[in-house]
FITI-361231 format. One record per residue (C-alpha): z, y, x; residue in three letters; residue number from 1. Coordinates in pm, whole numbers, padded with zeros to 5 digits. Layout:
N
+--------+--------+--------+------+-----+
:     zz :     yy :     xx : rest :  nr :
+--------+--------+--------+------+-----+
:      Z :      Y :      X :  ALA : NUM :
...
+--------+--------+--------+------+-----+
//
This chain:
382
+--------+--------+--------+------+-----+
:     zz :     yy :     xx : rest :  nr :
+--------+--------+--------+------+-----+
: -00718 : -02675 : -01299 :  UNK :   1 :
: -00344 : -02771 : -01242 :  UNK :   2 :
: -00129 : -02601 : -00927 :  UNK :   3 :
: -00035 : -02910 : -00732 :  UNK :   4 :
:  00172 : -02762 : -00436 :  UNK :   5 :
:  00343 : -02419 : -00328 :  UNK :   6 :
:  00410 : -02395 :  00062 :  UNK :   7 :
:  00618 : -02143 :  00234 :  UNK :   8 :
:  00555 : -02005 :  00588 :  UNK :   9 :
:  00820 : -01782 :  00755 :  UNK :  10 :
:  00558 : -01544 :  01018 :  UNK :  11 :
:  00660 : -01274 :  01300 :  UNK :  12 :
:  00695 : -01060 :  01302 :  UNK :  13 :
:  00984 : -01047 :  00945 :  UNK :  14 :
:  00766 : -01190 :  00684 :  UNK :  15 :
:  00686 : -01494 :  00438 :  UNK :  16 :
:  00390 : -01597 :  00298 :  UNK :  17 :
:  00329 : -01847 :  00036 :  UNK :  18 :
:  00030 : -02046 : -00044 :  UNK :  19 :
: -00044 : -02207 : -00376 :  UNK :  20 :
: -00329 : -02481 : -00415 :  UNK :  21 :
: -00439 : -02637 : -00695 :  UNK :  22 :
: -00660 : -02981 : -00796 :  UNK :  23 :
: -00991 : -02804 : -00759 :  UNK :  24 :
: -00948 : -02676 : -00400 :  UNK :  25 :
: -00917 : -02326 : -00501 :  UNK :  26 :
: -00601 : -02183 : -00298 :  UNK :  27 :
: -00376 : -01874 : -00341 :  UNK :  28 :
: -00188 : -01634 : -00139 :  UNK :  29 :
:  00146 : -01409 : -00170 :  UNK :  30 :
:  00409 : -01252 :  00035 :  UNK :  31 :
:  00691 : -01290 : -00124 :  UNK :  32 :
:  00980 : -01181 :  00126 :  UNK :  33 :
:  01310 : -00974 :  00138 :  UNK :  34 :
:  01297 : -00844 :  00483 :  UNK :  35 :
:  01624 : -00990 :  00666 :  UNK :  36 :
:  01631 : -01270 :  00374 :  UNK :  37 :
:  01327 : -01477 :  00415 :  UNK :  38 :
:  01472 : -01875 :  00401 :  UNK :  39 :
:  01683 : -01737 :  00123 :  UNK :  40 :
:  01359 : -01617 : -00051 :  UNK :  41 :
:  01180 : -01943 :  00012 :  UNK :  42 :
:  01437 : -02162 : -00110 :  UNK :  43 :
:  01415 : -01941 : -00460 :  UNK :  44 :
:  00998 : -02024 : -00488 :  UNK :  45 :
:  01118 : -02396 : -00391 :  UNK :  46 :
:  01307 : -02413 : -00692 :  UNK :  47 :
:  01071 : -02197 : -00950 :  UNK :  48 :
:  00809 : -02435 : -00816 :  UNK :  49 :
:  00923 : -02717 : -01004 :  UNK :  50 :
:  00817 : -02560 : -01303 :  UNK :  51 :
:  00496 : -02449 : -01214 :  UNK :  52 :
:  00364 : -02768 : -01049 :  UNK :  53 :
:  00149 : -02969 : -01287 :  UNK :  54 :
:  00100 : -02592 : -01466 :  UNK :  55 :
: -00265 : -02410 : -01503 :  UNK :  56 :
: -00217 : -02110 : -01275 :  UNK :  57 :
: -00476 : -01905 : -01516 :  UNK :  58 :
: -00196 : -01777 : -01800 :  UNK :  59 :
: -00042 : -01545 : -01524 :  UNK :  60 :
:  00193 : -01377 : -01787 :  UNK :  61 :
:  00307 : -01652 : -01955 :  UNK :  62 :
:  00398 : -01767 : -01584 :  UNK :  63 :
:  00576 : -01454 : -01501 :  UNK :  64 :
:  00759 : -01414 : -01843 :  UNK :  65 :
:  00916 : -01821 : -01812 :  UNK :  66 :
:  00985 : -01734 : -01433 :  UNK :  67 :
:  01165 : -01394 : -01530 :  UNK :  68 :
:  01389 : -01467 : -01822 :  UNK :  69 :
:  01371 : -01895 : -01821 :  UNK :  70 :
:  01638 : -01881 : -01551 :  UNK :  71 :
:  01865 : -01675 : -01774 :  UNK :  72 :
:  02012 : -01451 : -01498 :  UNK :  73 :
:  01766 : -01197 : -01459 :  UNK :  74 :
:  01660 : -00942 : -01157 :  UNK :  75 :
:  01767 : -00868 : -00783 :  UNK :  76 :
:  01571 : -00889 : -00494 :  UNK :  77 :
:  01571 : -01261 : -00429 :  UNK :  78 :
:  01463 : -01341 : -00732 :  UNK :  79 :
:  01203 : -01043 : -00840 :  UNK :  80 :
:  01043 : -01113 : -00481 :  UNK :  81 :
:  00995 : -01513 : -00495 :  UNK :  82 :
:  00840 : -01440 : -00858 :  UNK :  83 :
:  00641 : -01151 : -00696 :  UNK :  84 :
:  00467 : -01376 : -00439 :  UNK :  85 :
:  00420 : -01635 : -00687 :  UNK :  86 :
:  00219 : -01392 : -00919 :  UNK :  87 :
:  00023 : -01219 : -00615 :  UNK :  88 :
: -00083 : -01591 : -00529 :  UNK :  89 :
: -00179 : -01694 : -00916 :  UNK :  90 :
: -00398 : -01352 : -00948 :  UNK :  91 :
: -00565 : -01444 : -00628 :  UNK :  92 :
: -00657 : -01748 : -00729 :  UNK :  93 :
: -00747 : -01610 : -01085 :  UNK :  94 :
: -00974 : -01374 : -00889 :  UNK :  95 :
: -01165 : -01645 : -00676 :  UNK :  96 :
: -01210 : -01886 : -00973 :  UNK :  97 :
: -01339 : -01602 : -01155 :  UNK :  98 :
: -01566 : -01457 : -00798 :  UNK :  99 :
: -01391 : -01099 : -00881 :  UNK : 100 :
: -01135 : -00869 : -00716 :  UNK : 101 :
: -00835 : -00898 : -00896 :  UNK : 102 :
: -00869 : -00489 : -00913 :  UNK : 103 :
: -01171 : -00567 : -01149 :  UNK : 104 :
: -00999 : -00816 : -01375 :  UNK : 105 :
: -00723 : -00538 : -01436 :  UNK : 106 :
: -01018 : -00243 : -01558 :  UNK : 107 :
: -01183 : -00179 : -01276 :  UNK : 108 :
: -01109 :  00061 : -00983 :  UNK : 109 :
: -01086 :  00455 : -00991 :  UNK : 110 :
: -01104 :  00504 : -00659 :  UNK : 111 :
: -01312 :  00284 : -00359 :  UNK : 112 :
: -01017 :  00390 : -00091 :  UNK : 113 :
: -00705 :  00490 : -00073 :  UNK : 114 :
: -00465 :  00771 :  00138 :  UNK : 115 :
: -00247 :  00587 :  00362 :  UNK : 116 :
:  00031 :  00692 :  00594 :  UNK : 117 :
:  00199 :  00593 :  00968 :  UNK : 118 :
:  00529 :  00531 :  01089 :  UNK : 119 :
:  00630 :  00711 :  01404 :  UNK : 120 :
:  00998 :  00625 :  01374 :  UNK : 121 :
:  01229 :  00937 :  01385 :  UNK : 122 :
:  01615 :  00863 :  01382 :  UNK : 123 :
:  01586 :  00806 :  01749 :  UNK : 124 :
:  01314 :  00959 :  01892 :  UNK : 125 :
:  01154 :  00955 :  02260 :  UNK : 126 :
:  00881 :  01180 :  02131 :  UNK : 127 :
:  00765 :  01235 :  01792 :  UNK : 128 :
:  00498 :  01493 :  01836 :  UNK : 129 :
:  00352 :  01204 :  02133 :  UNK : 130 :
:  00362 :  00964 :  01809 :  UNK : 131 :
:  00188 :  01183 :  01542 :  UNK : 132 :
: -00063 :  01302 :  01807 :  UNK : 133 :
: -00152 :  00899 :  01867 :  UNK : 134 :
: -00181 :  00824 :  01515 :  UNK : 135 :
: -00345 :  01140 :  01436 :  UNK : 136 :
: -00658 :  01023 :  01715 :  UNK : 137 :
: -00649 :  00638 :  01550 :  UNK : 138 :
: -00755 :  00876 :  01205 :  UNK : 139 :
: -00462 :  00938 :  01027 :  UNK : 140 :
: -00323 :  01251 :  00885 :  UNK : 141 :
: -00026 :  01220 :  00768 :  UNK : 142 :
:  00277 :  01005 :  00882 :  UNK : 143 :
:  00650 :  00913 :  00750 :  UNK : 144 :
:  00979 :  00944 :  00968 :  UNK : 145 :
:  01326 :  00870 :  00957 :  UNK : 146 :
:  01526 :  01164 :  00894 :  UNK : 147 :
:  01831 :  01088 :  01124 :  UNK : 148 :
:  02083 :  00877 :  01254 :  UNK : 149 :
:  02394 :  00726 :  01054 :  UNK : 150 :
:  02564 :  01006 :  00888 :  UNK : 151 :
:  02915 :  00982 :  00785 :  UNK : 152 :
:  03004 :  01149 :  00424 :  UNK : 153 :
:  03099 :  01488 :  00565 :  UNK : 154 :
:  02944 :  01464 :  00940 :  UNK : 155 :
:  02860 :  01740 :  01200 :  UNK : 156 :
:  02653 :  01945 :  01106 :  UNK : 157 :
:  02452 :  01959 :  01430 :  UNK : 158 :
:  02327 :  01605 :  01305 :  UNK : 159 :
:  02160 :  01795 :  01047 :  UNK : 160 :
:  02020 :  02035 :  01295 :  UNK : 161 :
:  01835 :  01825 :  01482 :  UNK : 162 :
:  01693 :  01631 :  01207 :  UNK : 163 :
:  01557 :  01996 :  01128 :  UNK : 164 :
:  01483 :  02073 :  01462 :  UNK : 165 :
:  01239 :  01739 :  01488 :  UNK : 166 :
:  01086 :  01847 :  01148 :  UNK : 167 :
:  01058 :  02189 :  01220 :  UNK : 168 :
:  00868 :  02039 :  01620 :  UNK : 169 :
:  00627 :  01841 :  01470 :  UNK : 170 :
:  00527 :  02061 :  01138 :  UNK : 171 :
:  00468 :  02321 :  01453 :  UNK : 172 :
:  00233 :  02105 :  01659 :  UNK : 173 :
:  00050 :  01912 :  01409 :  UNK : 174 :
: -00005 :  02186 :  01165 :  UNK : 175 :
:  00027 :  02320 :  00816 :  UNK : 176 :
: -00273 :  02065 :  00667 :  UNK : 177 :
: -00078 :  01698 :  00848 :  UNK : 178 :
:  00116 :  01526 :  00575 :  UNK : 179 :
:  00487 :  01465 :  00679 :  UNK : 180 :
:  00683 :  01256 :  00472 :  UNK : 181 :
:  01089 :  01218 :  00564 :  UNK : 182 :
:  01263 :  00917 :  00467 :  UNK : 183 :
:  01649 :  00946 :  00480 :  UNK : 184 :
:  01649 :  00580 :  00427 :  UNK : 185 :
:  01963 :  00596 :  00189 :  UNK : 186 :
:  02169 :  00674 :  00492 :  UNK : 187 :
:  02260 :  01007 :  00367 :  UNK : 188 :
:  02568 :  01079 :  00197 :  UNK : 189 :
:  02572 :  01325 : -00167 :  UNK : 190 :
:  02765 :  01599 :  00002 :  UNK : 191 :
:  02540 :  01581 :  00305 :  UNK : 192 :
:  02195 :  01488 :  00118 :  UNK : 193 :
:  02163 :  01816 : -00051 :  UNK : 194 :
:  02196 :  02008 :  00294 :  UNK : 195 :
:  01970 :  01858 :  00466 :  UNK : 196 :
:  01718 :  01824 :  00160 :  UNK : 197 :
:  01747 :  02221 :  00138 :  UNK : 198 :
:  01723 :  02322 :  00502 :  UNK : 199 :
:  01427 :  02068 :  00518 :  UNK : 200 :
:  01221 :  02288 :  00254 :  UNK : 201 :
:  01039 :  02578 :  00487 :  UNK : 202 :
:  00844 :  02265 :  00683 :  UNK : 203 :
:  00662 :  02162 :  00327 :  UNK : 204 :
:  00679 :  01793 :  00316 :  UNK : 205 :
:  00483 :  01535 :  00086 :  UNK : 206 :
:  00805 :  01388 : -00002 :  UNK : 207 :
:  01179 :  01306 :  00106 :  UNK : 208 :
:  01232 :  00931 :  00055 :  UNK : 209 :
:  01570 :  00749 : -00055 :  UNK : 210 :
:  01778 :  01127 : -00038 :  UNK : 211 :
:  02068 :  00887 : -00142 :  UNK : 212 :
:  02079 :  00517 : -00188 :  UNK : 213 :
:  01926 :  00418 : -00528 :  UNK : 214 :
:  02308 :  00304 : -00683 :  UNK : 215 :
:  02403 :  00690 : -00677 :  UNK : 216 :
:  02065 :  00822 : -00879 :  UNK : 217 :
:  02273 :  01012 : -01086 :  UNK : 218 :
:  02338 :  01243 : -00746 :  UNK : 219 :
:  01924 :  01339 : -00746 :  UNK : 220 :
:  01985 :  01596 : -01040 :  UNK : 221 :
:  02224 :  01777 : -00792 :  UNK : 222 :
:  01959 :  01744 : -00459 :  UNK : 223 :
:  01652 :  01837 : -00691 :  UNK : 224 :
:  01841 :  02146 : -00774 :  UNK : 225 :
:  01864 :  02230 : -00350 :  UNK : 226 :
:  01497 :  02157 : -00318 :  UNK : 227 :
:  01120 :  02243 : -00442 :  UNK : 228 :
:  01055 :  01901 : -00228 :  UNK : 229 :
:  00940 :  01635 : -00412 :  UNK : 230 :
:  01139 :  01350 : -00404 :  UNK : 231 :
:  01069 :  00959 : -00389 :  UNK : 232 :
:  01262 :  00625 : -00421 :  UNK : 233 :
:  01246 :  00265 : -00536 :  UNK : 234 :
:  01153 :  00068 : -00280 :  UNK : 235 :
:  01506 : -00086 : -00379 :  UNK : 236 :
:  01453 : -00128 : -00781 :  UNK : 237 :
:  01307 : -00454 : -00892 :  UNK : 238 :
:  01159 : -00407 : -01216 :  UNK : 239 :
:  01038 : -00197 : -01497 :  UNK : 240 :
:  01398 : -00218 : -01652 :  UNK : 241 :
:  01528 : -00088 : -01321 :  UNK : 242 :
:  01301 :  00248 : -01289 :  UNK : 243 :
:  01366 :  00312 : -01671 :  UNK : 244 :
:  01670 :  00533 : -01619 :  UNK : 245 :
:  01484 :  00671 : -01297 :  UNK : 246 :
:  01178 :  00789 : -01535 :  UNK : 247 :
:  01318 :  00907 : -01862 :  UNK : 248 :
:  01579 :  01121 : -01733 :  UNK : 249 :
:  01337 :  01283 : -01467 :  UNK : 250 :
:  01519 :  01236 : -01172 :  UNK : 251 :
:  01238 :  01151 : -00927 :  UNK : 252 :
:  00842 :  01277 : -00834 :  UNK : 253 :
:  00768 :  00986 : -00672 :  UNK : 254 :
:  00799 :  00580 : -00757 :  UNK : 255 :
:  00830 :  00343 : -00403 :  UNK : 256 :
:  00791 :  00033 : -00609 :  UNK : 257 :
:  00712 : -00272 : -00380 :  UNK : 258 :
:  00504 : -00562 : -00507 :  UNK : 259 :
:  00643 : -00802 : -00318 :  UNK : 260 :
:  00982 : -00698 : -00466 :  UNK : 261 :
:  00929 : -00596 : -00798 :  UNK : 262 :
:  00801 : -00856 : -00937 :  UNK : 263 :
:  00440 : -00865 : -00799 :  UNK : 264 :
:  00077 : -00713 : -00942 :  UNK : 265 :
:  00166 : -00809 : -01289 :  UNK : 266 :
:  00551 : -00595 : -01311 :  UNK : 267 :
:  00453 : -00329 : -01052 :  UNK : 268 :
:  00103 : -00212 : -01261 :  UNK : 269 :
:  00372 : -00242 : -01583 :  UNK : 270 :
:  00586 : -00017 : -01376 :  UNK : 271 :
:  00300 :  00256 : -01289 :  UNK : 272 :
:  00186 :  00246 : -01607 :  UNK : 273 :
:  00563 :  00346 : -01692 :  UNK : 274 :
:  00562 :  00649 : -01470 :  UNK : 275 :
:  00193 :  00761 : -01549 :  UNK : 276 :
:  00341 :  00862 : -01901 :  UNK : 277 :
:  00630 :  01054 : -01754 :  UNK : 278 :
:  00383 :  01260 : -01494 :  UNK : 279 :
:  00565 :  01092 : -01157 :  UNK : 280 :
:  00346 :  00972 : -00864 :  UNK : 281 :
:  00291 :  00612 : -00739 :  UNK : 282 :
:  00343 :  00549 : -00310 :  UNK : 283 :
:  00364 :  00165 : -00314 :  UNK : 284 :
:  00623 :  00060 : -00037 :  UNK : 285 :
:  00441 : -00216 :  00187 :  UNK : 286 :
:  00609 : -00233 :  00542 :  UNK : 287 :
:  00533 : -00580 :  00554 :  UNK : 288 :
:  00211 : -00807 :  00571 :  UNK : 289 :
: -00175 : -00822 :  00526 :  UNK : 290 :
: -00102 : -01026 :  00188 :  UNK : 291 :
:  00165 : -00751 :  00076 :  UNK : 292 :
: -00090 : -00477 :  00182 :  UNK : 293 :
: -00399 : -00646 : -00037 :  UNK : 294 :
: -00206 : -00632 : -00350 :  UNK : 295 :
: -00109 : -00369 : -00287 :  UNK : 296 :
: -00426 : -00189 : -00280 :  UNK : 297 :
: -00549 : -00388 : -00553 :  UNK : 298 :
: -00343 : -00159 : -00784 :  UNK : 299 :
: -00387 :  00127 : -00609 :  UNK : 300 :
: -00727 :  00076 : -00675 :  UNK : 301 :
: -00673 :  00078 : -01050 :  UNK : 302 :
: -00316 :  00283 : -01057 :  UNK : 303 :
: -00421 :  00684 : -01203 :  UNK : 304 :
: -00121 :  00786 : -01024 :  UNK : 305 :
: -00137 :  00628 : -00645 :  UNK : 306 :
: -00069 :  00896 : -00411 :  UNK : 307 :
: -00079 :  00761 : -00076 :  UNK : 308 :
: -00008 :  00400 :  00035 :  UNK : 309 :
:  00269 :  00298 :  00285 :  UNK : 310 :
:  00103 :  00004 :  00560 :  UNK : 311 :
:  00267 : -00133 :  00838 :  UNK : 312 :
: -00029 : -00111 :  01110 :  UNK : 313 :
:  00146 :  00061 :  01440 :  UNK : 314 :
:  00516 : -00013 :  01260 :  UNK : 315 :
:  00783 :  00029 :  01487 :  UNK : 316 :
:  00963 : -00289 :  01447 :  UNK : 317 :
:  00694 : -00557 :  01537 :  UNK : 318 :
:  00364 : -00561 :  01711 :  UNK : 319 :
:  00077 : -00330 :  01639 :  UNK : 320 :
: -00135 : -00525 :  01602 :  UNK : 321 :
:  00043 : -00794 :  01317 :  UNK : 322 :
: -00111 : -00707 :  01015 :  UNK : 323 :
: -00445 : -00804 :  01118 :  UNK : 324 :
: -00380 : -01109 :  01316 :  UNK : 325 :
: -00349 : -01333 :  00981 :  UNK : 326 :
: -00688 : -01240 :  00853 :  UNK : 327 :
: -00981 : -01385 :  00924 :  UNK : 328 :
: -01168 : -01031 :  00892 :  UNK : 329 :
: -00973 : -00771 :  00967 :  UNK : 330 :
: -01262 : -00517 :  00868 :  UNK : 331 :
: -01187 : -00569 :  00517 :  UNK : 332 :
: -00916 : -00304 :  00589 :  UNK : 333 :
: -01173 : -00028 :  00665 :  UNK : 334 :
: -00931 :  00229 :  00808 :  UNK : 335 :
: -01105 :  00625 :  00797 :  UNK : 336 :
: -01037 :  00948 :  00753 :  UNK : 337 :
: -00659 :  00883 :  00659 :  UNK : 338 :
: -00799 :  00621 :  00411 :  UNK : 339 :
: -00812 :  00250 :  00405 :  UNK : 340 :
: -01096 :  00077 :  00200 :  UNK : 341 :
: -01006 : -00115 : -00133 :  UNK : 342 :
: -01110 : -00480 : -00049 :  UNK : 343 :
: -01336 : -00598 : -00260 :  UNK : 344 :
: -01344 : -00930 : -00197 :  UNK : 345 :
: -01253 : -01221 : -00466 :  UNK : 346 :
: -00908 : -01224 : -00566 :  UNK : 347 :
: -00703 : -01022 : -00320 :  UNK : 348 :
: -00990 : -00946 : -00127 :  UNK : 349 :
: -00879 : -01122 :  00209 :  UNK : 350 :
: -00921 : -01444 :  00387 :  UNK : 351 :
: -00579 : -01537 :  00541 :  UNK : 352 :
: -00683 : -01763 :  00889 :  UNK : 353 :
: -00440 : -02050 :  00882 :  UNK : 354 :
: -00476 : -02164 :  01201 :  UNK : 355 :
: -00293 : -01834 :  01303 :  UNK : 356 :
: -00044 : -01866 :  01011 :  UNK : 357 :
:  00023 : -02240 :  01096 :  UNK : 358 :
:  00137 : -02090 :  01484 :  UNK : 359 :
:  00329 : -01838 :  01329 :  UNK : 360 :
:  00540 : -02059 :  01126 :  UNK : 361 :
:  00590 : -02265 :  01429 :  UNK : 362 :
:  00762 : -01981 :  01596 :  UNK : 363 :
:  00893 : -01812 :  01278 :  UNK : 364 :
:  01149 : -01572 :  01290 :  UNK : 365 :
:  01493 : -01481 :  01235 :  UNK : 366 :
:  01485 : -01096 :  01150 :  UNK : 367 :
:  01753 : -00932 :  01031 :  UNK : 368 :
:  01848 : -00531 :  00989 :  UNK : 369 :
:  02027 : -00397 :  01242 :  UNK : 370 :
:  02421 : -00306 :  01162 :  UNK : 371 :
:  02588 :  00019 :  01279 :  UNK : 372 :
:  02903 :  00142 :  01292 :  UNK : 373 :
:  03054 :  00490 :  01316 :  UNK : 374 :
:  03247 :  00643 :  01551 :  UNK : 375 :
:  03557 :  00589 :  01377 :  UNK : 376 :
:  03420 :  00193 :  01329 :  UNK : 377 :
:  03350 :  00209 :  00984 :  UNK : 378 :
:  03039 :  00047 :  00861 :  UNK : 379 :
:  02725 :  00241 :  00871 :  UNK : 380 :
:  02379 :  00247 :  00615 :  UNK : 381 :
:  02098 :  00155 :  00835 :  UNK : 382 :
+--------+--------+--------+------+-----+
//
């Protein structure tokens, strides 16, 4: 079997997917995307494609090692993602030659279904408690929220008040046994991070996410000392190399490792594996697509340490209804009881529907983040 063509779609409602087909009709799928940086993303597969056309997708690592350290500078998220959907792609089609989940070919799964998680937004809410109590009736029970707005290096203090104050609401209406997870989306300042991290305590969260933007790590020593809150980040680190500092000098609970970032299923179960040893949880970051979400739960399925799993069904900044609209089934995601079923399926354990990729791309997209400013009309973290 030799891979004879890789093909790029750009999708609404921020994503890209890539297909791989080979010489035996046997095709593969991947998501390889920087959200805000998809055509820049494509144009990095165009170019590791020439070396894998002709290739036999079946030595996966081989692939990934030449991709990784063949182009001599090494890392970042263009890069780690294009080689991330590339590898998602080769395992599915390693998984459909071979008639197995690619969960099997990796051991085998410890669990049949995983926790999962909701958005409900946060830094700019209407109504919050409305939000939980919606997702809470679709069958989840637990959600994620943005802690605040843009916050300035020393800011007012009543910023941090009503963060609390929306906390504090919804831990009050939904109840001591609802999972709330607070995500301060690297936004926060040091001096202001360990505040709010401490006055957030009393409300018992799963987890604060990105308490400072993952260049300033060194600052999560100081914040852990504020809080009995465990605390997760990575969605931002690209490879095993990258959460090595993270890991042996204890500075987080939680790993946010994304697999169409970090170098797909084959770096990310590397990277799992890294944190199993060093007693920190796995909470896969997937606010993207159905492709994204399948691998995703493909190592969940054989990850010890998966905690809960991040999914973009409901996400705030596209339609509902997205995730499922590129599958041909979307009961393969089985979503119950605050769970979501571990396709089983060959290879990723989906079956994208082309004829609804093939629109997409024909409308594609031109996401980008949004950019804020402070008062003073300095730039702001989004």
């Amino acid at each position: 079997m030799k891979i004879t063509k890789l093909t790029t779609f750009v999708v609404p409602p921020r994503w890209l997917f890539l297909k791989i087909e080979t010489d035996e009709g046997v095709t593969g799928w991947g998501e390889p995307v920087v959200e805000g940086r998809a055509e820049t993303v494509a144009a990095c597969v165009a170019e590791l494609a020439d070396y894998l056309i002709g290739k036999d997708p079946a030595p996966i690592e081989d692939h990934w090692t030449v991709l990784y350290r063949g182009g001599f500078y090494r890392g970042g998220a263009i890069s780690m993602s294009a080689i991330a959907g590339i590898d998602q792609a080769l395992w599915d089609i390693k998984g459909k030659v071979l008639n197995q989940p690619v969960h099997a070919l990796l051991g085998g799964p410890l669990r049949h279904k995983m926790k999962v998680y909701s958005w409900i937004g946060g830094d700019r809410p209407a109504d919050i408690v409305k939000g939980a109590r919606e997702v809470a009736a679709k069958g989840f029970d637990a959600i994620k929220m943005l802690a605040c707005e843009e916050l300035s290096f020393l800011d007012s203090h009543a910023k941090l008040d009503a963060a609390v104050e929306r906390v504090a609401t919804l831990r009050e209406a939904m109840g001591p046994g609802f999972g709330i997870a607070v995500d301060f989306h690297g936004r926060v300042h040091r001096p202001m991070a360990k505040q709010l991290a401490k006055e957030l305590d009393p409300y018992h969260l799963m987890f604060i996410e990105e308490p400072v933007l993952s260049e300033h790590v060194e600052a999560l020593k100081d914040i852990a000392n504020h809080t009995a809150t465990p605390i997760a980040l990575g969605e931002r680190l690209f490879s095993r190399w990258d959460f090595k500092k993270i890991l042996s000098e204890g500075l987080v609970d939680i790993i946010q490792p994304d697999p169409s970032h970090a170098g797909g299923i084959t770096e990310t179960r590397k990277i799992a594996a890294m944190a199993e040893a060093y007693d920190v949880g796995l909470a896969l970051h997937c606010p993207l697509g159905p492709i994204a979400l399948a691998a995703c739960l493909q190592l969940d399925a054989v990850c010890y340490n998966a905690v809960i799993q991040e999914q973009s069904l409901g996400v705030h900044y596209g339609k509902s209804s997205a995730l499922l609209e590129y599958i041909t089934d979307p009961s393969v995601f089985a979503y119950a009881d605050g769970h979501v079923a571990i396709p089983s399926g060959p290879g990723l354990g989906i079956s994208i529907n082309e004829e609804a990729v093939a629109r997409g791309a024909a409308e594609g997209h031109r996401w980008r983040p949004p950019s804020w400013r402070h008062q003073d009309g300095s730039f702001a973290e989004w």
